[in-house]
C-alpha positions as CSV (number, residue, x, y, z in Angstrom):
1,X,-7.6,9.3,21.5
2,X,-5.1,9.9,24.1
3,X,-3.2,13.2,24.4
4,X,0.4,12.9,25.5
5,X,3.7,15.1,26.5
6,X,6.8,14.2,25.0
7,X,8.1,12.4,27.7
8,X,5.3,10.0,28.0
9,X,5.3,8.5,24.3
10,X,7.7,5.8,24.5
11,X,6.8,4.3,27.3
12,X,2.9,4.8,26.5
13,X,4.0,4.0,22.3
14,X,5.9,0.5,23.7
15,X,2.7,-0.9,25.9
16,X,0.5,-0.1,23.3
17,X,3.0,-2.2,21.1
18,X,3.4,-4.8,23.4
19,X,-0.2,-5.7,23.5
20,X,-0.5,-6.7,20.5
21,X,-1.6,-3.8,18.3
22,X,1.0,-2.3,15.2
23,X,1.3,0.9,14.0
24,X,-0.9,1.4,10.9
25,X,0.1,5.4,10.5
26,X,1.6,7.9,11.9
27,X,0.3,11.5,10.8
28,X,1.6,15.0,11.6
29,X,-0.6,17.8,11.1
30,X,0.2,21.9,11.2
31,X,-2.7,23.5,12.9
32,X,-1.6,26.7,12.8
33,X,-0.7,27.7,16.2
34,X,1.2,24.3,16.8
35,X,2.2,20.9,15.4
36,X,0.8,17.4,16.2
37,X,1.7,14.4,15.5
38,X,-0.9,11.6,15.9
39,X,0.3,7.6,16.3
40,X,-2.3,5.2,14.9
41,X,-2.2,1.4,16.5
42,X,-4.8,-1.0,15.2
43,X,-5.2,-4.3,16.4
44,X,-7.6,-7.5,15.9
45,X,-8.0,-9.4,18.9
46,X,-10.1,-7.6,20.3
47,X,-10.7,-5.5,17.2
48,X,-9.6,-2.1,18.3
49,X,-7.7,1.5,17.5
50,X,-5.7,3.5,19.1
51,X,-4.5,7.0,18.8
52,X,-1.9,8.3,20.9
53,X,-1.7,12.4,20.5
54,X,1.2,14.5,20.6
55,X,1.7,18.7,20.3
56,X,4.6,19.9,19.0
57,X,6.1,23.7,19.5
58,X,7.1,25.5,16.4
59,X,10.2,26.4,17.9
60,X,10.9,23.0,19.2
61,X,9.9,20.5,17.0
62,X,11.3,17.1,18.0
63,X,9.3,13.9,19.1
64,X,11.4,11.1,21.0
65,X,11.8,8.1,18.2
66,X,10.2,5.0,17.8
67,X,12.1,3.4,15.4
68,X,13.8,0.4,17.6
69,X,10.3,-0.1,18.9
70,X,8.3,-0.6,15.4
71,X,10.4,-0.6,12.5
72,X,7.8,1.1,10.0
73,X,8.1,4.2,12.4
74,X,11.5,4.7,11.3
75,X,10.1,5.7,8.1
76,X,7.5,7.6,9.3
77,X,9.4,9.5,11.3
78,X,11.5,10.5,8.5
79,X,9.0,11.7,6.1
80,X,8.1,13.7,8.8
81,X,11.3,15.4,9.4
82,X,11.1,16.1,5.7
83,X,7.8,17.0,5.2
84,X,6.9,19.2,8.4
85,X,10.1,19.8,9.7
86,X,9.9,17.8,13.2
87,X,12.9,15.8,13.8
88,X,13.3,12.0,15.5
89,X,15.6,12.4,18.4
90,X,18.0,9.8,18.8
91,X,16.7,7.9,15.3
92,X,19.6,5.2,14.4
93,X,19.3,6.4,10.5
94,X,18.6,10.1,10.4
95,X,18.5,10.1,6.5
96,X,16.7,12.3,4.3
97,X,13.7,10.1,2.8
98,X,11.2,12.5,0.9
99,X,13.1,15.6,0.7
100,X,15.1,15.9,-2.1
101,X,18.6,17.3,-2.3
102,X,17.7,20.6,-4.6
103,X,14.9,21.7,-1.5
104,X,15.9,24.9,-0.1
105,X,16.8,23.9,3.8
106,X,14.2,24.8,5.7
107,X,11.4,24.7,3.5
108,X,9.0,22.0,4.4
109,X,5.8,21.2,1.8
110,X,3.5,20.1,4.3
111,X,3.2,23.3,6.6
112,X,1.0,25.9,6.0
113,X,3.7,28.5,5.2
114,X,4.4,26.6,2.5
115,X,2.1,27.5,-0.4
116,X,4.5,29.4,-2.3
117,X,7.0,27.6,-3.8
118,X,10.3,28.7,-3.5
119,X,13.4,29.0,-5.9
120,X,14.9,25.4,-6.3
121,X,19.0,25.2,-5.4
122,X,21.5,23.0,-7.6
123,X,21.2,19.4,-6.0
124,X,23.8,19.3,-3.8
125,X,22.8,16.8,-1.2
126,X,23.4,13.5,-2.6
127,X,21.9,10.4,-0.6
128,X,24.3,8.4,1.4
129,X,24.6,5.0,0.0
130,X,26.3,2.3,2.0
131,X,29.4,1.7,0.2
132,X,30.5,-2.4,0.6
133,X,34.2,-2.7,0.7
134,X,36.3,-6.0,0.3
135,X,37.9,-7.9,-1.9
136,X,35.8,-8.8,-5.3
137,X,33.3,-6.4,-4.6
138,X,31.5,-4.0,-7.5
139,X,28.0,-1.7,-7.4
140,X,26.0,-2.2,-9.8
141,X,23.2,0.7,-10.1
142,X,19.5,0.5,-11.8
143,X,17.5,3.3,-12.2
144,X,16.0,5.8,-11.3
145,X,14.7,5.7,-15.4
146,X,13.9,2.5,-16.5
147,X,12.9,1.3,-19.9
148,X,9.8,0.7,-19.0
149,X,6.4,2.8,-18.1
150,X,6.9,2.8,-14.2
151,X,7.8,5.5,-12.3
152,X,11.7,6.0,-11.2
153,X,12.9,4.4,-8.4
154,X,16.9,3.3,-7.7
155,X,18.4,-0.2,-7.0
156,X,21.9,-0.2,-6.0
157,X,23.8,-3.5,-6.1
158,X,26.9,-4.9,-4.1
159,X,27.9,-7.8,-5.8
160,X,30.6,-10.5,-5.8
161,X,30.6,-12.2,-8.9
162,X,27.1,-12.6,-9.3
163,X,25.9,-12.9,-6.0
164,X,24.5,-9.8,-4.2
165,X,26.0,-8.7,-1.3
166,X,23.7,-6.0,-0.5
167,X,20.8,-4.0,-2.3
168,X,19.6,-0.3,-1.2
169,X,16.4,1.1,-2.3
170,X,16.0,4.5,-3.0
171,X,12.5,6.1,-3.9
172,X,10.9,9.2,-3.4
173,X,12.2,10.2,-6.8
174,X,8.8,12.4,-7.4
175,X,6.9,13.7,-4.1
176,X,3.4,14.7,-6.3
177,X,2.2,16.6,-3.1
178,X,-0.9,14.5,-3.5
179,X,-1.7,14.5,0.5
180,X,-1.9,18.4,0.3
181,X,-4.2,18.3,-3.3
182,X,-6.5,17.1,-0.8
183,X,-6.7,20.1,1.7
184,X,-9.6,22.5,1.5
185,X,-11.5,20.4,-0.9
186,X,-15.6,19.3,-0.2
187,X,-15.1,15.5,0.8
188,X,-17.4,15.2,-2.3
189,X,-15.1,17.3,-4.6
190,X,-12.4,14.6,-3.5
191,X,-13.4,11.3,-4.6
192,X,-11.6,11.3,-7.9
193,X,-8.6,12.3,-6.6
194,X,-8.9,9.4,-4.1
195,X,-8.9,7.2,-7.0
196,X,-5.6,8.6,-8.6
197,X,-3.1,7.9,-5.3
198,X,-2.0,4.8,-8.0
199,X,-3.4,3.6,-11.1
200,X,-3.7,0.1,-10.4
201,X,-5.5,0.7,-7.0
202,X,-8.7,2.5,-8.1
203,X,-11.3,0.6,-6.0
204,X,-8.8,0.0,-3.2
205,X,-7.8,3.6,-2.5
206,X,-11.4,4.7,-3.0
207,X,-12.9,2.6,-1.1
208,X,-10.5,3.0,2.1
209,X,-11.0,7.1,1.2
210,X,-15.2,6.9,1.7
211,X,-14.4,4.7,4.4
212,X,-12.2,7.3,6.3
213,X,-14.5,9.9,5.3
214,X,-17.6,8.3,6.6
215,X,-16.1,7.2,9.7
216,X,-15.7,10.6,10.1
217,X,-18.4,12.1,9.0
218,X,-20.7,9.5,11.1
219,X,-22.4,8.5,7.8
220,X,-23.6,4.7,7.6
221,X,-23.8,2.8,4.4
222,X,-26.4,0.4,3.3
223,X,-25.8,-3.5,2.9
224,X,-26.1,-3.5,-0.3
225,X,-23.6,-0.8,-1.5
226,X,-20.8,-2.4,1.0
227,X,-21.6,-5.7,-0.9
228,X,-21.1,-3.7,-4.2
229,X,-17.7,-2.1,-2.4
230,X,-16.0,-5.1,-1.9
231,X,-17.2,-6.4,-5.6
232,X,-15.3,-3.7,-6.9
233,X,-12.1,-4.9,-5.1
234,X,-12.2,-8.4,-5.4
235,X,-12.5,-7.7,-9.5
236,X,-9.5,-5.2,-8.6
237,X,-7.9,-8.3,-7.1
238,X,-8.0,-10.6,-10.2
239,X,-7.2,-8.7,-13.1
240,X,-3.7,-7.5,-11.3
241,X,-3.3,-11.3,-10.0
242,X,-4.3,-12.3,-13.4
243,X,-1.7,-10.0,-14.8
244,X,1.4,-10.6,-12.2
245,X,0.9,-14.3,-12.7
246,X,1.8,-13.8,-16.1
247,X,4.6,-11.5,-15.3
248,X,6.2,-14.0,-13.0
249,X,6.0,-16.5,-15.9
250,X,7.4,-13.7,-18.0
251,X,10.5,-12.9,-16.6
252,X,11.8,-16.9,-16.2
253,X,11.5,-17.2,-20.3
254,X,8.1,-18.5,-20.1
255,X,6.6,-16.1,-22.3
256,X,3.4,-18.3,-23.6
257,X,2.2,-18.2,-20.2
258,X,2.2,-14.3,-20.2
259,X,0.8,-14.0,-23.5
260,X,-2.6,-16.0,-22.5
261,X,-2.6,-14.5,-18.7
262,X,-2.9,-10.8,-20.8
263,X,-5.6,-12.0,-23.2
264,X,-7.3,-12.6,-19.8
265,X,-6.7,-9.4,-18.3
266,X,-8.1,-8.2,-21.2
267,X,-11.4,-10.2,-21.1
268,X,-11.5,-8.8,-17.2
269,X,-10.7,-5.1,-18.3
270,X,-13.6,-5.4,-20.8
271,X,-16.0,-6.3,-17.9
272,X,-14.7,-3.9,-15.4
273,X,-15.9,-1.2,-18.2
274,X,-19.3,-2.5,-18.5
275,X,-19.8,-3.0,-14.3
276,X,-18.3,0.7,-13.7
277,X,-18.0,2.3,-17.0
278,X,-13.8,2.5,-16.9
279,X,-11.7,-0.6,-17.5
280,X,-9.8,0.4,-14.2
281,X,-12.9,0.5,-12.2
282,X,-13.5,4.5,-11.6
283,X,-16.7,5.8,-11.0
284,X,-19.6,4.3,-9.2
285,X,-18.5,4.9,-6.2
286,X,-20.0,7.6,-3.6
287,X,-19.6,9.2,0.2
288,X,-22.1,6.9,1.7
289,X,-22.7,4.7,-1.3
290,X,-22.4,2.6,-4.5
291,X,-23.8,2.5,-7.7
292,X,-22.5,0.2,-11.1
293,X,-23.8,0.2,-14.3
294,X,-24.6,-3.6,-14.4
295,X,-23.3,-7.0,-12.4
296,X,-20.3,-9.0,-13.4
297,X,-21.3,-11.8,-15.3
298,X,-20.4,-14.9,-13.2
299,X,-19.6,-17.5,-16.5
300,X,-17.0,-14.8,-17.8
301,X,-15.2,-15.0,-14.4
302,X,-15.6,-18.9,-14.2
303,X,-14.2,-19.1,-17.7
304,X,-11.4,-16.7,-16.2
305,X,-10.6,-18.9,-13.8
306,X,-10.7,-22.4,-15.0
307,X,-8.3,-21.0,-17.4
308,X,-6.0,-19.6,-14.9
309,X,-6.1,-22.9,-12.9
310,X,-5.0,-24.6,-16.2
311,X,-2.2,-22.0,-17.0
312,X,-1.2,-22.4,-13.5
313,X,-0.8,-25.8,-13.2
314,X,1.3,-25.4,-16.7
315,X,3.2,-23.4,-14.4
316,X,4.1,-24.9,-11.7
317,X,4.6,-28.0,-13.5
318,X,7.2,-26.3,-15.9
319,X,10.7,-28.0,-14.5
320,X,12.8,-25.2,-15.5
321,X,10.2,-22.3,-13.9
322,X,9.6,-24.1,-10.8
323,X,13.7,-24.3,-10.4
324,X,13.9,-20.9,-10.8
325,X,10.8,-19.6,-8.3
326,X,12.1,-22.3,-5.5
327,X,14.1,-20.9,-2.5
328,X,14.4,-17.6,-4.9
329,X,14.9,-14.5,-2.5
330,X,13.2,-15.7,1.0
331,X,11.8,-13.4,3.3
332,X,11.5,-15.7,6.6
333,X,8.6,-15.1,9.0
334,X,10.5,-13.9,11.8
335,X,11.9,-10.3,9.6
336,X,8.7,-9.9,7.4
337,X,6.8,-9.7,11.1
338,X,9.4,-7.5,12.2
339,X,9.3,-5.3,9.1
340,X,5.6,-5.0,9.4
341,X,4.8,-6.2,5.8
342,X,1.2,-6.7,4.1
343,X,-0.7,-8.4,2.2
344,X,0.8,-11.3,-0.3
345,X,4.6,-11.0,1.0
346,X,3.8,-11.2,4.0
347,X,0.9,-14.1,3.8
348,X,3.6,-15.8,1.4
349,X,6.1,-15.7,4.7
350,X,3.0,-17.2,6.8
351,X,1.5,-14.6,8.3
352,X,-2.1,-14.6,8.1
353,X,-2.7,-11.0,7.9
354,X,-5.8,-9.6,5.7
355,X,-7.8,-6.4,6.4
356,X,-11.0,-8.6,5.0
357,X,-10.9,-10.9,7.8
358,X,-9.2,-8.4,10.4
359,X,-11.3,-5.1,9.9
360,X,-14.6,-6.2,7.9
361,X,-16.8,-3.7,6.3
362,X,-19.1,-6.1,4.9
363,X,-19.7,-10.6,4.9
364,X,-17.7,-12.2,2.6
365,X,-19.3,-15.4,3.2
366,X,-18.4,-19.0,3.5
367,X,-16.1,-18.9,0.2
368,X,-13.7,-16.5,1.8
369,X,-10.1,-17.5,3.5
370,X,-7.1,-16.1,3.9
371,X,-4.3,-18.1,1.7
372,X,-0.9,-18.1,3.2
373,X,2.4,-19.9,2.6
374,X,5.4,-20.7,4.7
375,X,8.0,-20.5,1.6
376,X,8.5,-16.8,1.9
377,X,10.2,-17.2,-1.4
378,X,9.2,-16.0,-5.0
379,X,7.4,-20.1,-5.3
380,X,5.2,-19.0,-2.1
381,X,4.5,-15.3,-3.6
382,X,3.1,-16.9,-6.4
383,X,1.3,-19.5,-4.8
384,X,-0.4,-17.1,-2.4
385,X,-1.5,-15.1,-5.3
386,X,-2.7,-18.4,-7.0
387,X,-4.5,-19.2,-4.4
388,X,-6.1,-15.4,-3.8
389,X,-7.2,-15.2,-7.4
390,X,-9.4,-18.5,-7.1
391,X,-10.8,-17.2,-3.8
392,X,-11.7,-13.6,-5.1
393,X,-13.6,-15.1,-8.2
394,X,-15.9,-17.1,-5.9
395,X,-15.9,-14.3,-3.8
396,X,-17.3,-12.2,-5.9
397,X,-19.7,-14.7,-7.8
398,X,-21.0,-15.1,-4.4
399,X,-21.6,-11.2,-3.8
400,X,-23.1,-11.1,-7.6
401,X,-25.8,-13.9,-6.4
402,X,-26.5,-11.9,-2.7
403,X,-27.0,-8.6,-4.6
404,X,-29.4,-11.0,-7.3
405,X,-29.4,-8.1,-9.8
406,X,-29.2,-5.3,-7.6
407,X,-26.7,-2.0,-8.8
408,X,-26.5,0.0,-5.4
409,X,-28.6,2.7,-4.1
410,X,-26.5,5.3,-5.9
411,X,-26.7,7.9,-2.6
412,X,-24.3,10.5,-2.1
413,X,-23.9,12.4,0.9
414,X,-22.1,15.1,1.6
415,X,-20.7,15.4,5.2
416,X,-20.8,18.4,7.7
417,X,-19.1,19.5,10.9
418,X,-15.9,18.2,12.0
419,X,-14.4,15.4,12.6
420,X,-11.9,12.2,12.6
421,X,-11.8,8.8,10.6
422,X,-9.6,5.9,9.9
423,X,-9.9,3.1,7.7
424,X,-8.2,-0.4,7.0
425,X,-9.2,-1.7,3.3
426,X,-7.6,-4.9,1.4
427,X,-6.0,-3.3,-1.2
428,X,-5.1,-5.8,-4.2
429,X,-1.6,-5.4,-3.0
430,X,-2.2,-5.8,1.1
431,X,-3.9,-3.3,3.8
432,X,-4.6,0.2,2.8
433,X,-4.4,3.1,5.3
434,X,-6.4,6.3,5.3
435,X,-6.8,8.7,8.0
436,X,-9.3,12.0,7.3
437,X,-9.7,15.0,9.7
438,X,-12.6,17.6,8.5
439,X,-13.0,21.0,9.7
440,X,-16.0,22.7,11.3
441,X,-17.5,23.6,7.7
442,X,-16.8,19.7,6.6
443,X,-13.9,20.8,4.6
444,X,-10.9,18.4,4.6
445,X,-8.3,19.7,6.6
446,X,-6.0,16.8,6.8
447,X,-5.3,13.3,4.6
448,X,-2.8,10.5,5.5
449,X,-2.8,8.0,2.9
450,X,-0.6,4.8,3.4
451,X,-0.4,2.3,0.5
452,X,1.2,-1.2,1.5
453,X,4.1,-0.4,-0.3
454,X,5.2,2.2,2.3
455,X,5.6,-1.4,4.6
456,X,7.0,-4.0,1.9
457,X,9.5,-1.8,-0.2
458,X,11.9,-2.3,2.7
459,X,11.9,-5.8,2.9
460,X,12.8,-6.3,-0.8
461,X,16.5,-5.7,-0.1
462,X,16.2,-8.1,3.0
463,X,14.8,-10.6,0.6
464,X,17.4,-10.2,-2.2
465,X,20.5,-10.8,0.0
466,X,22.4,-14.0,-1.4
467,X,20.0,-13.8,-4.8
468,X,22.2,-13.7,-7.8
469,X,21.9,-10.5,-10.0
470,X,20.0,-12.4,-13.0
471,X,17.4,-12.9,-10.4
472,X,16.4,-9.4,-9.5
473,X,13.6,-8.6,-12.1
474,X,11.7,-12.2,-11.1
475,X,12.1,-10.8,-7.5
476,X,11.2,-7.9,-8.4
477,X,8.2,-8.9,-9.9
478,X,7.3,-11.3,-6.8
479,X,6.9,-8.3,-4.4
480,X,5.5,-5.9,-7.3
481,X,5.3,-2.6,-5.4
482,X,4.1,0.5,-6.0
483,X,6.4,3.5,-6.7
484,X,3.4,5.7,-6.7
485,X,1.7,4.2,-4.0
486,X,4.6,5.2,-2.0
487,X,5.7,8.6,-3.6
488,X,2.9,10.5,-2.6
């Protein structure tokens, strides 16, 4: 950890950049007499982290931007302007991006003064859309309600004829204060509410929440509970890959497809109730271990998957569906490694990034590898995922024949005295991010949580330029981020 003035981040913010390492999170923390604002870097080669530390006045609460030196610290920065009230000097798009337009000015959720709320104003502030002039040009506008059960997020479309021009992105629709829920809680009292950051990500946001708390905390976990860990998320894994296969199919007409990938999700929702007790995978899972109520059983996942392989190759080797998911929306390499995105979209734009491999908690063994593509379109999203869904299953029947019957050590610790810990967890949907301070008494005092959706929303409108409108829910689908992964 590396304290710093002001005037020393850049320079200190670009070399730490420059060799090598990204920014995972940036968090900003009121400590009552001051502000500080810490940078988080992680690398792989040499496996490292790096926290670059800087105070902040009250009465002068600006830090020098980053955003032309890492793109994700744009956002960052934002939020924190929103949230705390410390403002990005010299950022190219000072835009409002959590605060909404009916906040009192001012008022700022994340500070400590803040725990009454205040009287709401009208909303008056509406957010500054790019308007595209020229000739044949029209907006079309989606959202923020959609039809379906999702949260609300807005999509507004530039079009000529039926080619879009330009997309912008608007979430943020519903800050739950969920980072705040966590303050002045036992680590222990916490670890449902870990689970709740998004419903699809139970295991993945758990997981990377013990993680940051035992790094902490100083608290070491057993073999044999990391092994159950990182069961838990590979099952995670499948039944959304299961499910978003499906999907894909789904939305180009294919609907058979769909219908036999959910009677699957099914069969895998039915297990995940009798390993954990909740077909979404809460429970059995504890600060400084892991306990299930029984093993997957390995032929229900092989059956799983020899399915899949068949509906898959049904797939692919529909003419009309493999028209429609080839050269659909590309991200190239070069602006997904610039955009600093996770997980599948970026793997699918050949970059072989994946927290597993990069920041291990525990062996995966021979039967793990990292699948990428070079397509970068919606064909190499689902190809990626294809290929992820065989490797979790014989990932995990692996990790069911090391733990040969064994259902964790059930322990449960509960931390004391202060302290600071990061974690980097393979969410289903990429790397997860969760940084934990604790007080003196071992109460939280500080969470960060940073779901890959914070990195990949952006490059969905980057991806969508010269689609055609008809396309946008199959691209949609293809990136298939989280609204409340990201509206925390």
């Amino acid at each position: 950890m590396r304290l710093l003035t002001r005037d020393d981040l850049r320079e200190r913010a670009a070399a730490v950049l420059a060799d090598g390492n990204r920014l995972a999170i940036t968090t900003c923390h009121d400590d009552g007499d001051a502000l500080r604002v810490v940078y988080s870097f992680a690398a792989v080669y040499p496996r490292r982290q790096i926290d670059l530390v800087v105070p902040v006045p009250y009465d002068d609460a600006w830090v020098p931007s980053l955003a032309d030196l890492s793109y994700p610290a744009g956002n960052f920065e934002r939020g924190m302007r929103d949230l705390f009230g410390v403002r990005p000097a010299d950022h190219p798009q000072p835009f409002r991006l959590v605060r909404h337009g009916h906040w009192p000015r001012g008022w700022y959720p994340m500070r400590r003064g803040a725990r009454v709320t205040p009287e709401f104003l009208p909303d008056t502030e509406s957010f500054p859309f790019v308007e595209v002039e020229g000739p044949g040009v029209y907006e079309i506008a989606v959202g923020p309600i959609h039809a379906g059960i999702i949260d609300p997020g807005h999509f507004r479309f530039s079009v000529v004829g039926e080619t879009i021009v330009r997309m912008e992105a608007r979430q943020w629709y519903m800050h739950r204060g969920v980072e705040r829920l966590f303050e002045g809680r036992q680590p222990q009292d916490a670890v449902d509410l870990a689970g709740q950051v998004t419903g699809d990500t139970v295991a993945g946001h758990t997981v990377a929440w013990l993680m940051a708390v035992e790094a902490a905390a100083g608290i070491e976990v057993s073999e044999e509970d990391r092994m159950l860990r990182a069961l838990l998320l590979e099952l995670e894994r499948v039944y959304n890959h299961v499910s978003d296969l499906g999907s894909l199919a789904n939305d180009v007409g294919f609907g058979v497809v769909h219908s036999h990938t959910q009677r699957l999700r099914e069969t895998l929702l039915r297990q995940n109730q009798a390993v954990t007790g909740h077909r979404f995978l809460r429970g059995g899972l504890t600060i400084g271990g892991a306990a299930v109520l029984a093993l997957p059983d390995p032929a229900v996942l092989a059956r799983v998957l020899a399915d899949m392989q068949e509906i898959i190759a049904i797939t692919l080797g529909h003419a009309i569906v493999r028209d429609r998911f080839t050269g659909t929306a590309p991200l190239p390499t070069a602006q997904a490694e610039a955009m600093g995105t996770l997980g599948y979209v970026a793997r699918a734009s050949g970059i072989e990034a994946d927290a597993r491999r990069d920041h291990p908690f525990v062996d995966l063994g021979e039967a793990f590898h990292v699948v990428t593509d070079t397509g970068g379109d919606v064909l190499g999203r689902y190809r990626v995922r294809a290929g992820e869904l065989a490797v979790s299953i014989n990932v995990a029947t692996d990790l069911i024949r090391r733990l040969d019957g064994r259902l964790g050590s059930g322990r449960a610790v509960a931390p004391v005295g202060a302290g600071t810990g990061l974690s980097l967890v393979e969410g289903w949907r990429g790397t997860i991010c969760h940084r934990v301070e604790l007080g003196p008494d071992g109460r939280i005092t500080r969470v960060k949580i940073v779901d890959p959706s914070y990195f990949n929303w952006p490059a969905l409108p980057v991806a969508l330029a010269e689609t055609i409108v008809p396309d946008f829910p199959l691209v949609n689908k293809s990136f298939n981020q989280s609204y409340a992964g990201n509206d925390l």
